[in-house]
C-alpha positions, 0 to 999 in steps of 0.5 A: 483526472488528467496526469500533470505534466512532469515538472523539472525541479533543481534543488537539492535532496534535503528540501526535494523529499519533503515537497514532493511527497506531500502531494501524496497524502492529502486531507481527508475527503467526504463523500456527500453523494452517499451521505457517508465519510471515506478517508483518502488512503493517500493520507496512509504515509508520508515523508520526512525529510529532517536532518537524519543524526545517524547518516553523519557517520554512514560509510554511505553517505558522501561529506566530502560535497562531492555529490554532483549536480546531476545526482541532486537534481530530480523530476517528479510528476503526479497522476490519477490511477487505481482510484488515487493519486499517485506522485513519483520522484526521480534523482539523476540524469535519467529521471524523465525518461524513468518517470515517462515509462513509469507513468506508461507502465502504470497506465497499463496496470490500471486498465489491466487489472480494474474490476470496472473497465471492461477491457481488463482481464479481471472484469473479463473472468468475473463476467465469464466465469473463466478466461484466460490471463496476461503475463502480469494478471497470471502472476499478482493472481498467483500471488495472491493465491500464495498469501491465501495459503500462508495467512489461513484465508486470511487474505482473500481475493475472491473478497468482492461480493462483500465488499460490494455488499457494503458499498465499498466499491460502488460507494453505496454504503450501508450495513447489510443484514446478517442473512445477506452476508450469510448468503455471501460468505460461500461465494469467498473461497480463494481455494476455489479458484482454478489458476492452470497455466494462463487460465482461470476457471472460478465457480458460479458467483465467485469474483476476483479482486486483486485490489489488495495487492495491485499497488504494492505490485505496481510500485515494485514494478515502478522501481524496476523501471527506474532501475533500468532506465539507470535510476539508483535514487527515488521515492514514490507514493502511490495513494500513500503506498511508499516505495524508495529505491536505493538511498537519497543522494547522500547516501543517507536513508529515507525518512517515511512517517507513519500516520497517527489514526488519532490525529490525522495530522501527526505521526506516531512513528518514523521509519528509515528506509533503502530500497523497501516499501512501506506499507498501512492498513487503517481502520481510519482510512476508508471507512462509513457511520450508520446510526452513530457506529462506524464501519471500515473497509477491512472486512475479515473473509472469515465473517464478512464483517469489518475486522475487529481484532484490536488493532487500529493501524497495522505498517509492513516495511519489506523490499517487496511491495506486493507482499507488504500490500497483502501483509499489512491487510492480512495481520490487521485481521489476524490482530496483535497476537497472531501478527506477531506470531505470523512476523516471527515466522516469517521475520525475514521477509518483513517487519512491522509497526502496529498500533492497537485500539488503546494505543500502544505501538507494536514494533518488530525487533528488526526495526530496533536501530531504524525507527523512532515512535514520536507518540506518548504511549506505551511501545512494545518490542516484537521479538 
């Protein structure tokens, strides 16, 4: 899919936040090659740009009027990476030149780090067994490792055997057998893989996949390019990953809705955000049905099944993306409990809403005074 040119808009920010991010989270779409129904992950999250209550008396916000024309003016442009549609919005006067090395920058990062092109570094190990990695490979796989540590294996890159099993990344779904997934299972094991300096050693059969965590680390990596090319207000959403940097032009703060897994069209919560990511793993989102049963993409490492661990929608909100991609998988198979615990552990790195199969909405304590759930169940604070 050809990126479209980036387009010049001058408006001010209220009407700017609704229109640009909406073209990241579109309807869902079903994959009639393969007789199965995947839901578009860009539908994960979206923006809100209603009058903001609390922003009246924000010391941040400007109510003098004095905001310039520059700094309400913004680009913004769309393309196609890391098989989703990504849209990327830039306040100030330095906005296209920002948005131009972003677009670069993730470019790069697809042709890096795709387990499909055989140029990248991942595709290069899976097939040789070892190898040696770039700069950013070393550090998303290191990464990587680390959350493998601090989850209990809980997220694993070495995930890829099964999740091919399942079709998930050929789009050849179907349910494999019990004795197929058996033969697999030992095959996942981040603990095997070898990482000493830039080289990589991994055992016979094992593959890598840092999909789990490659957009959040991209959309880090997009709001440090806008910082340095003198961008202090922007919003991104990358397949609906949303990332924002500093606060809109205002002064006040970004309104990011979280999708209702029971009406695609709605949202059960909104949360306000500044210079933070805003991260969703859904059983909704990618997802097939075979014999009337319905099997999503979130496969527990531990039994190479889909998670089934009661919960339904799990959303991290933390200044780093990488780690909010790999959390938000991560406590989606821990289930409510063990998230809760791992949040209290870990409660200054992250916070979280999370929605269970019956409905009720989880919600950290650290997001008391910037959220607000819009659904009719039950709500529960995580303290």
């Amino acid at each position: 899919m050809k990126k479209n040119n980036i387009k010049y808009i001058k408006q001010t920010a209220a009407v700017l936040c609704a229109a640009v991010l909406m073209c990241g989270c579109s309807a869902p779409t079903a994959d009639q090659g393969s007789g199965a129904t995947a839901v578009n992950e860009t539908s994960v999250s979206d923006t809100t740009d209603e009058a903001d209550p609390d922003s009246q008396g924000n010391d941040a916000s400007d109510p003098s009027g004095s905001i310039t024309a520059d700094e309400q003016e913004s680009l913004s442009s769309e393309l196609y990476a890391m098989d989703t549609v990504m849209s990327l919005t830039a306040y100030g006067a330095h906005a296209k030149e920002a948005l131009e090395a972003a677009e670069t920058e993730i470019s790069r990062l697809d042709k890096l780090l795709s387990i499909s092109s055989e140029s990248s570094d991942i595709y290069q190990v899976n097939q040789n067994g070892s190898g040696e990695l770039s700069e950013d490979t070393k550090e998303l796989l290191a990464s990587a490792l680390e959350f493998f540590q601090e989850t209990d294996g809980v997220f694993d890159c070495t995930i890829e055997p099964i999740m091919e099993a399942w079709g998930f990344t050929t789009h050849d779904y179907r349910v494999p057998d019990s004795s197929e997934l058996s033969g697999l299972l030992p095959l996942v094991d981040a603990s095997a893989v070898s990482l000493n300096g830039d080289q990589v050693n991994l055992p016979s059969g094992v593959r890598l996949d840092l999909g789990g965590i490659a957009k959040g680390f991209t959309s880090s990596r997009v709001m440090d390019i806008f910082a340095q090319n003198g961008v202090t207000s922007g919003i991104i959403s990358l397949g609906g990953n949303v990332q924002t940097l500093g606060r809109k032009p205002d002064g006040s703060l970004w309104r990011v809705g979280i999708q209702d897994p029971g009406d695609l069209n709605s949202m059960f919560a909104v949360v306000k955000v500044a210079d933070e990511a805003v991260i969703t793993s859904g059983a909704y989102q990618r997802y097939f049905e075979q014999d009337e049963v319905r099997y999503h993409h979130i496969i527990d490492p531990r039994t190479g099944y889909p998670a089934d661990s009661g919960l339904t929608s799990v959303t991290i909100i933390s200044p780093d993306g990488t780690l909010a991609d790999a959390l938000s998988t991560s406590l989606f198979i821990m289930g409510p409990e063990k998230a809760a615990a791992f949040w209290q552990q870990h409660k200054d790195k992250f916070d979280a809403i999370m929605m269970t199969d019956d409905g009720t909405v989880l919600v950290t304590s650290g997001l008391a005074d910037r959220c607000q759930i819009t659904s009719s169940g039950k709500v529960e604070v995580v303290s």
